[in-house]
C-alpha positions in Angstrom: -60.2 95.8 -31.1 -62.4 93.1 -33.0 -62.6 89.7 -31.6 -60.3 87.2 -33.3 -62.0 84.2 -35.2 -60.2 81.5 -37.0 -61.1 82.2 -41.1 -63.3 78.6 -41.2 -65.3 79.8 -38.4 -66.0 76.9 -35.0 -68.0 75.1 -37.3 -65.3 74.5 -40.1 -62.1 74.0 -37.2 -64.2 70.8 -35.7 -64.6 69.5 -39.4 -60.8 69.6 -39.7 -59.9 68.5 -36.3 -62.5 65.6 -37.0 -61.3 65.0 -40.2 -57.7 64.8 -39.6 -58.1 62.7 -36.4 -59.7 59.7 -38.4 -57.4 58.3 -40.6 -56.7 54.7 -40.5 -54.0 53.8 -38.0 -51.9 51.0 -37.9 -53.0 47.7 -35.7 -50.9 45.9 -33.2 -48.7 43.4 -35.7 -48.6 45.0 -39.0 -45.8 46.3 -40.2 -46.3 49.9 -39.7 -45.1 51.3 -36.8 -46.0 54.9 -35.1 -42.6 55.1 -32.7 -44.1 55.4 -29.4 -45.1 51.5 -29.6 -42.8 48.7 -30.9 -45.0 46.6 -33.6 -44.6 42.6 -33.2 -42.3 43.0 -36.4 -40.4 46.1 -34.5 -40.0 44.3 -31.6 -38.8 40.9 -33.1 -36.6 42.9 -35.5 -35.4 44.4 -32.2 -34.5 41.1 -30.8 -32.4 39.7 -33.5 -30.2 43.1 -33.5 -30.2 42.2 -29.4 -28.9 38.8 -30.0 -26.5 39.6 -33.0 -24.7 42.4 -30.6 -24.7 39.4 -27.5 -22.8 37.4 -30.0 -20.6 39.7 -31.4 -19.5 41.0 -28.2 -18.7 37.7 -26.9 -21.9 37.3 -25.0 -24.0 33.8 -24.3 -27.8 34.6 -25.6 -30.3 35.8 -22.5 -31.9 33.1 -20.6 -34.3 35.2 -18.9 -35.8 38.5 -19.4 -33.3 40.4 -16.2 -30.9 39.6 -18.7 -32.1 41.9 -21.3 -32.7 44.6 -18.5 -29.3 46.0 -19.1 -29.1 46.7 -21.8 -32.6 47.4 -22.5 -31.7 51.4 -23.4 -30.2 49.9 -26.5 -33.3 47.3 -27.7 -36.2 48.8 -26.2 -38.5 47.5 -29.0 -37.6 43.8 -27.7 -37.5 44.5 -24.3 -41.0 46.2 -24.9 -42.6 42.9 -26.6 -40.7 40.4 -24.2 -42.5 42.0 -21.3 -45.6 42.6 -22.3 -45.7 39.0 -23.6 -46.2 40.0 -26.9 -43.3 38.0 -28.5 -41.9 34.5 -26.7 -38.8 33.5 -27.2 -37.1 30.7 -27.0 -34.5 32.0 -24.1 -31.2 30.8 -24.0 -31.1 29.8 -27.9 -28.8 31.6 -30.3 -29.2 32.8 -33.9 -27.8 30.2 -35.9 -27.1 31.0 -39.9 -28.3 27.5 -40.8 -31.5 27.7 -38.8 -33.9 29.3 -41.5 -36.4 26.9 -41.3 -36.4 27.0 -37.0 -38.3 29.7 -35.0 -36.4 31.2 -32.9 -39.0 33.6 -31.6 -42.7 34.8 -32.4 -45.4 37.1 -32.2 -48.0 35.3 -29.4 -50.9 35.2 -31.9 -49.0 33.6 -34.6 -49.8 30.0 -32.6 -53.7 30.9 -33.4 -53.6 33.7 -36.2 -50.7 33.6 -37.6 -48.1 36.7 -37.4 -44.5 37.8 -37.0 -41.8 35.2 -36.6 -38.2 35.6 -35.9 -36.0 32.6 -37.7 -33.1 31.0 -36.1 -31.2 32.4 -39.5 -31.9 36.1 -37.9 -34.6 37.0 -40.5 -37.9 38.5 -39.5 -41.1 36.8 -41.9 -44.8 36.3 -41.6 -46.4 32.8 -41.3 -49.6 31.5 -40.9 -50.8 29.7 -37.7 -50.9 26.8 -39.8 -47.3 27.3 -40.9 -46.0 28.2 -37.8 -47.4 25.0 -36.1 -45.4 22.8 -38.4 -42.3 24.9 -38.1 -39.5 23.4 -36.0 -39.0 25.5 -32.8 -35.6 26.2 -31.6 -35.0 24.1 -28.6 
């Protein structure tokens, strides 16, 4: 029996494995997620789903982060950027559908960069730092 080599021979395998292994990922904060880790928009995306089922079911918004602990399994992508101090919110504070001017909660480099920002009106956007500076903050 004749030893078994793959058809591109070692060299032409470590080309492909190489190859296939350098394609341009996404970066903490874009848009683009890869499922195992919640990007800033995931996460606040997350959060405003969290805080539409707190209301709907009747529920005051969390004021503290062992509030979202239950029910965690169901918003992990918020949970996962509240803890990691990734996205700050403003805890206690509702959505409110007249509040799309007011942050309600952001990416943490958006006070320096710019990034990710949660409105009060429940609608994910982008701002700059400079925007985000002179945006009113839910309070």
């Amino acid at each position: 029996m004749r030893d078994w080599r793959p058809p591109l021979g070692p060299t032409g395998v470590l080309v492909l494995v190489l190859v296939a292994g350098c394609g341009k990922g996404p970066r903490a904060g874009d848009g683009e997620g890869t499922g195992a880790t919640p990007t800033a928009k995931e996460s606040l995306t997350n959060l405003a789903d969290l805080l539409k089922h707190l209301e709907e079911s009747g529920k005051k918004p969390p004021a503290r982060l062992a509030e979202v602990e239950p029910i965690e399994p169901a918003f992990p992508g918020a949970y996962l950027g509240l803890v990691r101090g990734e996205v700050v919110y403003f805890w206690g504070k509702p959505l409110n559908p007249s509040g799309s001017a007011t942050v309600l909660a952001y990416e943490k480099r958006a006070e320096t960069e710019g990034g990710w920002v949660l409105m009060q009106d429940g609608k994910v956007k982008q701002m700059t730092a400079a925007e985000f500076k002179a945006a009113p903050k839910a309070k």
